[in-house]
N, C-alpha and C positions, 0 to 999 in steps of 0.2 A: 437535376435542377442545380443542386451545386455546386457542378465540374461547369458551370458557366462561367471565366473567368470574365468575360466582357459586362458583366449586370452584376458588378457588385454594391455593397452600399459601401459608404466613405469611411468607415473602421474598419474595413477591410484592404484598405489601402495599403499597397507593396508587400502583401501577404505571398509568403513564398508558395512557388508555382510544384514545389514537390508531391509525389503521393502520398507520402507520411502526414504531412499539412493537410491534403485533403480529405484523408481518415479523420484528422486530429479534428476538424473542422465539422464534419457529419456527425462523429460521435458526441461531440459536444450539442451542435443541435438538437440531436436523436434525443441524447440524455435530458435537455434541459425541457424539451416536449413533452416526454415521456412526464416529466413531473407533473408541468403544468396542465398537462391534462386529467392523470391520475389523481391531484388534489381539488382541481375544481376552482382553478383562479383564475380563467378570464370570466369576466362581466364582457360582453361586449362593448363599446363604447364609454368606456370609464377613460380614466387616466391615472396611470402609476407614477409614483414619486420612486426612480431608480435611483437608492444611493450610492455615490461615488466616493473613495477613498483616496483613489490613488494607487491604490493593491492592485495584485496579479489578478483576486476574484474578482473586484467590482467591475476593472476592466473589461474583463471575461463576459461578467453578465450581462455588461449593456452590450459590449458587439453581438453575442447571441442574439439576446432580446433584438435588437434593432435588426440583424438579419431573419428572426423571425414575422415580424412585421414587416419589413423588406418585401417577403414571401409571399405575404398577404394570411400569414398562419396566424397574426395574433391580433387581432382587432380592437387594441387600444390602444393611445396617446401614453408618449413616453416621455418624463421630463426628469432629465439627469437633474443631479443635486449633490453639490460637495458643501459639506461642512467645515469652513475652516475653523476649529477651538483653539486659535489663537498660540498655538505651538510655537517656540520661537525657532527661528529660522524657516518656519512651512515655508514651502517654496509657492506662494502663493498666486502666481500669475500661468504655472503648468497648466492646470487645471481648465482654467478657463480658455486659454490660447488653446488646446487640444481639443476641446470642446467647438470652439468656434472653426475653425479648420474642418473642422469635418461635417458640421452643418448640424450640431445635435441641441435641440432646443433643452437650457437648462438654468439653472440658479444658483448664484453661489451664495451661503450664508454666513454671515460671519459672527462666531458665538464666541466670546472667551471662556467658554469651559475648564481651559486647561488651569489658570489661575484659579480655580475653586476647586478642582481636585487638589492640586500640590496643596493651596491651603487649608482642605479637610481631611487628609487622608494623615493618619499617624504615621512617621516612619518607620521606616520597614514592612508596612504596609501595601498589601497591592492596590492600584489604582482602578482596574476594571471596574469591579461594580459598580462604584459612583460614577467614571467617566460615560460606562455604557446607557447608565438612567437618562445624565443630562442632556449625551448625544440624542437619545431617542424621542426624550421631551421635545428637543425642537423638532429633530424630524418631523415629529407627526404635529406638531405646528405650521409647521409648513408646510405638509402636504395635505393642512385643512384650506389653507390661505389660496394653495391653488389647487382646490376642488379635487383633489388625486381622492378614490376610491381606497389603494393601496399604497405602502409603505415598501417597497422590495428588496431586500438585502443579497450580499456576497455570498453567506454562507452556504459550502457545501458540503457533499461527503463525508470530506473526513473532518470538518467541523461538527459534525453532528454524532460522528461517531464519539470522539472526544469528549461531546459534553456528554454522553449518553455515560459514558464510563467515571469520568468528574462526577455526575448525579451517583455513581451506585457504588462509588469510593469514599465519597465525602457527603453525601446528601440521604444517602442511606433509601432511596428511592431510584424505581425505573423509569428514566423522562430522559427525555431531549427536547433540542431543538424542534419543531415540530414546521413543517414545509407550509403549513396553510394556518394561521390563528389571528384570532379576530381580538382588537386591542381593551383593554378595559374598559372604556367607554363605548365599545361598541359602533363607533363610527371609521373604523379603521382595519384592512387587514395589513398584516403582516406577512408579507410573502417569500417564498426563498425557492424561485424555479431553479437553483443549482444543487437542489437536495441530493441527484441521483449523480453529479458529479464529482471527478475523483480530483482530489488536490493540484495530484502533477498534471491531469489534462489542464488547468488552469496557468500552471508554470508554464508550461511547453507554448501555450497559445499565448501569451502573452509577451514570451521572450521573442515568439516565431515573428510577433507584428513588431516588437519593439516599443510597446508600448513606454511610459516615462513613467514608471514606478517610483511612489515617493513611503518612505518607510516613515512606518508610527516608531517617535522618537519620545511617546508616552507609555499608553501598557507594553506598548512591544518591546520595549529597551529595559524591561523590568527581569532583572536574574531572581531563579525559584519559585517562576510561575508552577501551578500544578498541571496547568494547559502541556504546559512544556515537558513535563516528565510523562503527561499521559501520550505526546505523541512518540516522545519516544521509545516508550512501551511498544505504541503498535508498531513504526520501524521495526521494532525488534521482531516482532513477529509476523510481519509483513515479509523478511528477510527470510528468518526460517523455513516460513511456509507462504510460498506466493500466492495469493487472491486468497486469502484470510481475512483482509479489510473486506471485501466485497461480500464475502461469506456473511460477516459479523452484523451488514449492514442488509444482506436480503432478508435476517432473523427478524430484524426490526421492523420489519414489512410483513411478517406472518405470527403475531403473539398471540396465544392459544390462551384465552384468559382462564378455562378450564383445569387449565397444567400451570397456573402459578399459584399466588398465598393469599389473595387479597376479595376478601368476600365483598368488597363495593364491585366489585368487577363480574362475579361469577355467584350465583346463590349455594353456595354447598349447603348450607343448612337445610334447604331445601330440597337437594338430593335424593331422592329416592329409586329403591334398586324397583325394578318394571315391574313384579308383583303387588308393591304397594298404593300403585295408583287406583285412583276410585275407577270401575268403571271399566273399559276396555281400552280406551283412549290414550295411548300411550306416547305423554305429553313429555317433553324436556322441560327443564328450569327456566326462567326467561332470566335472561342478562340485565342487570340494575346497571 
């Protein structure tokens, strides 16, 4: 279905006619499927609030998304959404001129965020976590205002690997990102059908269309992030030993709550070796 080069949709436009392109192009579908069906995020008939950055992901995610829909594979209403937080110099009219060109229904919102981070963050401080709150506060303000079900972000792969390793360097806990969660109020999911993909497929596809990449001249311009030393941790060991990321991240898909420390997850006190159960019944523990 996808070697159709005549039926495409409009972000796919002038997409090179190579094989490599057309792998690069399946895999990413295959990948971005695989999640969203593995997690359990389409509602039929909802509407998603798809955030746009301007990054190589968000990019990424909506021509998926919108080729998935395309397909007739994903049976909800899509409404791009870029946040401008008042960055100086944002190249503010990308966005929307790119958006309309290609016929993609969206909104752009305009928060001055970034003057409340610079004015509450100490220097020498990193900016993320207060940038990330404010960003998200409006999101999901806005994706109450226009009725969106879901909230869907960028992050993939090896963003989830990263924070996985941040939580159990610095947080002293096993967590991530998580592909499917439902927001504190409960009237919100949080989606990320790019769980099961890989960084560079996101590079590669986004340079292959040309997309107009606008870079965050906020957290991302920040020297001695810990983000930054954890990725290049795994380069390093992406190097050494190829498909090590992919390894690190199929573990995270099979956690044996049996075989780790944490008795909210696994009853060991309850543990009994198969002679001491009453009875003949030979029950296992149940999982709290």
């Amino acid at each position: 279905m996808l070697d159709d080069d005549s039926d495409i949709h409009p972000l796919f436009a002038g997409a090179p006619k190579t094989t490599a392109f057309k792998k690069l192009r399946k895999r990413l579908v295959r990948d971005t499927r695989e999640a969203i069906e593995r997690y359990g995020m389409i509602e039929p008939g909802t509407r998603w609030l798809v955030c746009l950055s301007g990054g190589k992901d968000s990019y990424t995610l909506l021509a998926v998304l919108a080729e998935l829909q395309w397909r007739g594979l994903l049976p909800v209403d899509i409404l791009a959404c870029n946040l401008d937080q008042g960055q100086p110099g944002f190249p503010a009219t990308v966005l929307p001129a790119f958006l309309e060109e290609r016929g993609v229904p969206h909104r752009i919102e305009y928060q001055d965020t970034y003057s409340i981070v610079v004015d509450k963050v100490p220097a020498g401080r990193t900016f993320c976590a207060l940038c990330s709150r404010l960003r998200r506060g409006n999101l999901y303000r806005v994706a109450r205002e226009e009725g969106c079900s879901a909230v869907v972000l960028g992050h993939h792969r090896d963003d989830i690997l990263e924070t996985f390793f941040l939580n159990l360097f610095h947080g002293g806990k096993l967590a991530t990102m998580p592909p499917k969660l439902l927001n504190d109020e409960g009237d919100l999911f949080v989606l990320r059908p790019l769980a099961h993909v890989a960084e560079a497929d996101c590079d590669a596809f986004a340079k292959a269309l040309n997309y107009p990449i606008i870079p965050c001249d906020l957290c991302g311009s920040q020297d001695g992030l810990q983000r930054q030393v954890i990725k290049a941790m795994l380069d390093g060991w992406e190097e050494k030993i190829p498909g090590r990321r992919a390894k690190m991240f199929s573990a995270l898909m099979q956690a044996r709550p049996s075989h780790l420390l944490d008795p909210e997850l696994f009853d060991f006190v309850g543990l009994m070796r198969s002679g001491e159960f009453e009875g003949n019944d030979k029950q296992v523990p149940e999982l709290r």
